[in-house]
GUKOL-257688 format. One record per residue (C-alpha): residue in three letters; x, y, z. Coordinates in steps of 0.001 Angstrom, whole numbers, padded with zeros to 6 digits, always signed. Layout:
REM residues N
ALAXYZ/...
***
This chain:
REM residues 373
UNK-009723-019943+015812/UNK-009076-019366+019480/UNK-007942-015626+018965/UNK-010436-014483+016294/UNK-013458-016295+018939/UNK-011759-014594+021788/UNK-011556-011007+020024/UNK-015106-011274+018441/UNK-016292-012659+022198/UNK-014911-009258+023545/UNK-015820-006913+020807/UNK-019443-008669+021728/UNK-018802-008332+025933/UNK-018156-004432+025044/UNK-021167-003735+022712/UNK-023200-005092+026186/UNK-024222-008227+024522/UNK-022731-010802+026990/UNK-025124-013835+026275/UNK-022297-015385+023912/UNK-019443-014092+026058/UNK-020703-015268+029670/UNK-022003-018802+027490/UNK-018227-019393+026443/UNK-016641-018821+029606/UNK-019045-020848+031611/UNK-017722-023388+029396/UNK-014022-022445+029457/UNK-013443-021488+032697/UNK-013604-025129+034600/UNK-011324-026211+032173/UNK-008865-025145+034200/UNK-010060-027454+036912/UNK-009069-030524+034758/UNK-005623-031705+034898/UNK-002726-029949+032583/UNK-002558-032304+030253/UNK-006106-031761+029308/UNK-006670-028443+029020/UNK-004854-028182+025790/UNK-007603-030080+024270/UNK-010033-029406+026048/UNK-009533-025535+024989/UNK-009352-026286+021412/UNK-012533-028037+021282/UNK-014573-025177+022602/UNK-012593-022470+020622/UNK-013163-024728+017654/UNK-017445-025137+018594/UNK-017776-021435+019085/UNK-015939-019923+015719/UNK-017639-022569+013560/UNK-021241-023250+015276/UNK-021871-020460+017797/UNK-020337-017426+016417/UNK-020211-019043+012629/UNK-017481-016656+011548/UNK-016202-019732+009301/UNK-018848-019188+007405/UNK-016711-015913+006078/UNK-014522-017887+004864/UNK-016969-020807+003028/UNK-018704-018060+001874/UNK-015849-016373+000045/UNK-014908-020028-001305/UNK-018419-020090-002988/UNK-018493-016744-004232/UNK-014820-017203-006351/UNK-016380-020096-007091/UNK-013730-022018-005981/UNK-016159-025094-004239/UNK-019618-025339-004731/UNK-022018-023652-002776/UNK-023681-026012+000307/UNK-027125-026243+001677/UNK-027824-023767+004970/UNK-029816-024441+007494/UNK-031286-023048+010841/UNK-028828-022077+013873/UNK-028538-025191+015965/UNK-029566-025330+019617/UNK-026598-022981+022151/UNK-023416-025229+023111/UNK-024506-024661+027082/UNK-027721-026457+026400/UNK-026386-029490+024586/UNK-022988-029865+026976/UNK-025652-029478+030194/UNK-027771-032321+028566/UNK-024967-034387+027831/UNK-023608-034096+031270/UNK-027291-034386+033237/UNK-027633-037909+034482/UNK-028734-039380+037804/UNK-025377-039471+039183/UNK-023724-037065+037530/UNK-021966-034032+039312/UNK-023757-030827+039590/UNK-020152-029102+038949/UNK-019162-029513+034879/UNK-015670-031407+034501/UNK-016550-033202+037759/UNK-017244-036589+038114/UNK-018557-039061+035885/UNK-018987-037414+032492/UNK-016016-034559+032197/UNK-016003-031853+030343/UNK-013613-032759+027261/UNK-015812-035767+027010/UNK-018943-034074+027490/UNK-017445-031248+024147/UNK-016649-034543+022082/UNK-020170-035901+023086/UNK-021897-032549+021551/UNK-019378-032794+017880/UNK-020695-036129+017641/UNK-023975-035495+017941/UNK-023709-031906+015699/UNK-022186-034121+012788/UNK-025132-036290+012842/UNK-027531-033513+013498/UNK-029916-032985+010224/UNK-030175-029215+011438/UNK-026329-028493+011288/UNK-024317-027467+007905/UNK-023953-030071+005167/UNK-021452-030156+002574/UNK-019612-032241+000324/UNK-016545-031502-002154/UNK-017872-031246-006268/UNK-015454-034144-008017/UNK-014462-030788-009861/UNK-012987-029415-006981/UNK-011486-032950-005632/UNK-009241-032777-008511/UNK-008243-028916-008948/UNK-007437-028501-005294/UNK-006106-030990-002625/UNK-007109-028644+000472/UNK-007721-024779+001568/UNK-006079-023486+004651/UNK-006457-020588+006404/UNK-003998-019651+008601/UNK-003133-016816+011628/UNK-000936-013677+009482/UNK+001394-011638+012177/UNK+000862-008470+010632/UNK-000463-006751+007418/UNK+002480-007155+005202/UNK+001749-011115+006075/UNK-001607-011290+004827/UNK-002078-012801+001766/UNK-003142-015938-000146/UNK-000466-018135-001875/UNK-000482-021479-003638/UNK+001884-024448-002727/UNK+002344-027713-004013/UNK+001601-026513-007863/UNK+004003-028091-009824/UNK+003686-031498-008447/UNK+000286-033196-006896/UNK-003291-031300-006360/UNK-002414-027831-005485/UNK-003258-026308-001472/UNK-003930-023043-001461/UNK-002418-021148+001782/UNK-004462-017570+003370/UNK-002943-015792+006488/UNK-005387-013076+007368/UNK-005529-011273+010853/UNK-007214-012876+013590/UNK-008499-009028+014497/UNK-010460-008704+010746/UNK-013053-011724+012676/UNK-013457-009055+015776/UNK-016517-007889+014686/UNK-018447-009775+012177/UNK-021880-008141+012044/UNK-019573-005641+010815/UNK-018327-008095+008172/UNK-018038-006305+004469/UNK-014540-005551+005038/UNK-013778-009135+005815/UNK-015850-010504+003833/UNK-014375-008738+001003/UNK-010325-008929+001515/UNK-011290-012902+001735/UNK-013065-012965-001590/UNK-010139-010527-003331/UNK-007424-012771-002215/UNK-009337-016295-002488/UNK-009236-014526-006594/UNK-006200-014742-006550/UNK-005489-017877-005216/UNK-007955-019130-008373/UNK-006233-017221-010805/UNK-002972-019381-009605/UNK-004888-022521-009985/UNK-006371-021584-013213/UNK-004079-023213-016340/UNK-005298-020336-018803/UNK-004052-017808-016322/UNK-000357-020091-016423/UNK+000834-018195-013310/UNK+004528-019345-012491/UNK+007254-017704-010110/UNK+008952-015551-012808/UNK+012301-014220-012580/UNK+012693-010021-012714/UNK+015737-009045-014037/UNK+017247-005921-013064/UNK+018208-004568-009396/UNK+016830-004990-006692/UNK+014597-001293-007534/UNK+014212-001844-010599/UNK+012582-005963-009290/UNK+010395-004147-006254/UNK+009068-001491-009311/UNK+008203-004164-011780/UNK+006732-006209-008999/UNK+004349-003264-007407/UNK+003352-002347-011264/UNK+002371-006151-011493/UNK+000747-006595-008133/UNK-001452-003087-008972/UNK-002432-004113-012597/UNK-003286-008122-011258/UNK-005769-006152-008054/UNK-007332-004085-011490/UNK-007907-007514-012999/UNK-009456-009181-009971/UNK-011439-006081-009056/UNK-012963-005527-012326/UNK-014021-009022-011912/UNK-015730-008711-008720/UNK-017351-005375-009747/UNK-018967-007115-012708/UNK-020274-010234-010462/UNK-021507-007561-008028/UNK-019268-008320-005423/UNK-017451-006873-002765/UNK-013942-005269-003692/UNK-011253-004201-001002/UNK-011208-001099-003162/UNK-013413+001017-005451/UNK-012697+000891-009026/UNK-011837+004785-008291/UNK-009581+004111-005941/UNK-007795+001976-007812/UNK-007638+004763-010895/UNK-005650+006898-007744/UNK-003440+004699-007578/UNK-002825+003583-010946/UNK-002438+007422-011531/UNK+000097+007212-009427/UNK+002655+004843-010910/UNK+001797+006422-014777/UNK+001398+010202-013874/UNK+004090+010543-016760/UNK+001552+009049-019042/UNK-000901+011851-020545/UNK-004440+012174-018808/UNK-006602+011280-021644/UNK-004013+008360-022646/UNK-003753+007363-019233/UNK-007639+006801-018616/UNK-007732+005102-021825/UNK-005484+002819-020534/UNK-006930+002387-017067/UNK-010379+001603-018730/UNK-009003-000945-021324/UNK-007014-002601-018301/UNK-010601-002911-016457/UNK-012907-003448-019269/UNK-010739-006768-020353/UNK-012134-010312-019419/UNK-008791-012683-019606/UNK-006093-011991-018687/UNK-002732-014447-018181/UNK+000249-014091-015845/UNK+002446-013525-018961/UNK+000423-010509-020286/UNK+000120-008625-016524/UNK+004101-009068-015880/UNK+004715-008272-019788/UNK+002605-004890-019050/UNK+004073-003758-015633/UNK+007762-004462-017000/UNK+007927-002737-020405/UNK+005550+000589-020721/UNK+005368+000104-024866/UNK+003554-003353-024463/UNK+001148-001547-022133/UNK+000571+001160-024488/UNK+000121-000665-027628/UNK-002388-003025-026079/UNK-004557+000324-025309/UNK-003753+003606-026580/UNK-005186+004855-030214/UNK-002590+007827-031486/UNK-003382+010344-033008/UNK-001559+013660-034033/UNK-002228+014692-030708/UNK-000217+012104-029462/UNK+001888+010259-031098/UNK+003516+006461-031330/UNK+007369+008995-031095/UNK+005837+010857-028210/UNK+005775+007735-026117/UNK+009535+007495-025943/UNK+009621+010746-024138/UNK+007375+009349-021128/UNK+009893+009635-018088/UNK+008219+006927-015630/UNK+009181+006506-012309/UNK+012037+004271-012363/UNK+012776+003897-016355/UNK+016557+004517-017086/UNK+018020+007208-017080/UNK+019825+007965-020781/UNK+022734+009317-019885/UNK+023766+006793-016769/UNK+021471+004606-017394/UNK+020675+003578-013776/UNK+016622+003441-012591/UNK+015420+006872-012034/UNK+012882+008084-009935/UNK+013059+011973-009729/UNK+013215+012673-013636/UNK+014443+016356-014901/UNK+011918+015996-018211/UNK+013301+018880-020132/UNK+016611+020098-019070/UNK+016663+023087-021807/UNK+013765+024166-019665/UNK+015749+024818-016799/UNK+019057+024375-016907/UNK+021920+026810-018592/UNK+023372+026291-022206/UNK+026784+025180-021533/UNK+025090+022584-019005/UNK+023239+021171-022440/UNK+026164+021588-024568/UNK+028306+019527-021697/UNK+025669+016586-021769/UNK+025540+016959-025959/UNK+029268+016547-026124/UNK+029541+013492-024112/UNK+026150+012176-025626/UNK+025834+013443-029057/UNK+022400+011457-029801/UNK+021040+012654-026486/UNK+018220+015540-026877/UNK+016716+017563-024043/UNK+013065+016304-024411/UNK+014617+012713-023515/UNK+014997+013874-019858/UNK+018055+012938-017240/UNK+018277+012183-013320/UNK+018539+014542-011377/UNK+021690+013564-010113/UNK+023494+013608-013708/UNK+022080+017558-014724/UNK+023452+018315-010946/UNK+026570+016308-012511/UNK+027043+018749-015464/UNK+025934+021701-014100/UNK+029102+021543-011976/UNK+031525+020995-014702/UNK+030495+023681-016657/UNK+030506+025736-013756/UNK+026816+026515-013549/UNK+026037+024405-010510/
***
């Protein structure tokens, strides 16, 4: 809380609207007249007042809650009176020190004076847990991420007790919130996910990827890329905000299944998109074994075959002749290679046939023992 209210405070200060800005330090700044041990506190309370009642960027966050319908949605009201009004009330008195965190009424008693009254205060938020949401989900918490590749939601606890589900988002995505459709929609993506882990028809558990360690990171960007399809599609059909358009995400599934024709590979896209359920089993079963992916969505036809599917080189599919992961794929080595370098590969591999591809590195391999390289 205290760096997203301090970066949105100075995205604010710089925009020339320094009402907020010069409110918050008039209350910060005489914290440091209180004694060390204080100011800790003291701090806290006023970073805590301004992100949830002042600046109400934890609304982002309820908001995205209620629209993965994770809790219920809670009653709104009006904006409640500034912080400097209700701290300078509670600190006005006839004997009170004209200087704040002076004298009788301090200023981290004066902050815990205003919370008090705010909770009672019919004008401020109110909200209570559904009994459905008591016993799905023990608590939410958001936490500070220390760079993108930290971001992310997660879900602890899941095998024993009520499940807590974990975000970590950048304290910088809060810097601007009038701004707020990106934020708003990377918290709504991921809070999708974090229901999707709490959801027993979606069964999610921490599976185990056999295979290398490239074969494991393939399998596992395949799966991340076809579980964002699943949640997007969602979203777009709900009307809300997705991190990315459903044609951005076609980009980048074209990307991982170039090798798969263009009208096949559409086909497959839209089937992927169009579908309403999906478990963790069927999205890991897809991004691990192409066939399972095709035979959930492609129609063939003498065009295209159920054979000519075994001759789709994807990125990191085995190789047949050394059978490692292969990610630059020679498709049709009669295409381009000499006849002794085919007769070489035939002779070791008599099943093998030119339309099932090779490496790179193994037609580089022949081509120098028969002297063609």
């Amino acid at each position: 809380m205290e760096e997203a209210t301090f970066r949105h405070l100075n995205h604010l200060e710089r925009c020339g609207m320094r009402a907020e800005y010069d409110e918050f330090h008039s209350l910060a700044d005489p914290i440091y007249e209180l004694p060390e041990d204080d100011r800790e506190l003291a701090f806290e309370k006023v970073n805590r007042i301004f992100f949830l009642e002042q600046l109400k960027l934890g609304d982002f966050v309820v908001r995205a809650l209620e629209a993965c319908g994770l809790i219920p949605k809670k009653k709104r009201s009006m904006k409640a009176a500034p912080v400097e009004e209700k701290i300078e009330a509670s600190v006005s008195s006839d004997d009170a020190s004209e200087d704040m965190g002076v004298g009788d009424a301090p200023i981290i008693e004066a902050i815990e004076q205003v919370q008090g009254e705010e909770s009672k205060d019919e004008g401020d938020l109110e909200y209570e847990l559904s009994r459905k949401f008591e016993e799905k989900i023990k608590e939410v918490s958001v936490k500070r991420a220390i760079n993108k590749v930290d971001e992310g939601s997660n879900v602890l606890n899941r095998v024993s007790g009520l499940p807590i589900i974990e975000l970590r988002v950048l304290a910088s995505r809060f810097a601007d919130s009038d701004e707020g459709r990106e934020l708003e929609a990377f918290l709504i993506h991921e809070f999708m996910h974090a229901k999707d882990m709490v959801d027993p028809e979606f069964d999610y558990e921490d599976s185990y990827i056999p295979g290398n360690p490239s074969v494991k990171n393939l399998i596992t960007a395949r799966f991340k890329l076809l579980w964002n399809i699943y949640v997007d599609s969602r979203l777009d059909r709900r009307n809300l905000p997705g991190i990315m358009s459903r044609d951005a995400r076609y980009r980048e599934f074209d990307n991982y299944y170039r090798k798969v024709p263009e009208r096949q590979r559409r086909g497959i896209f839209q089937g992927v998109w169009d579908t309403e359920k999906f478990s963790h089993e069927e999205l890991l079963s897809m991004a691990t074994d192409l066939e399972t992916l095709m035979a959930k969505y492609v129609e063939y036809d003498e065009d295209f075959t159920e054979e000519d599917q075994s001759y789709i080189h994807l990125p990191g599919s085995p190789c047949p002749l050394c059978k490692f992961p292969t990610y630059n794929w020679v498709d049709d080595p009669e295409s381009v290679c000499d006849e002794m370098v085919i007769e070489a590969i035939q002779i070791d591999f008599p099943d093998w046939e030119s339309k099932d591809g090779a490496c790179d590195r193994c037609v580089e391999v022949y081509e120098l023992r028969s002297g063609c390289g």
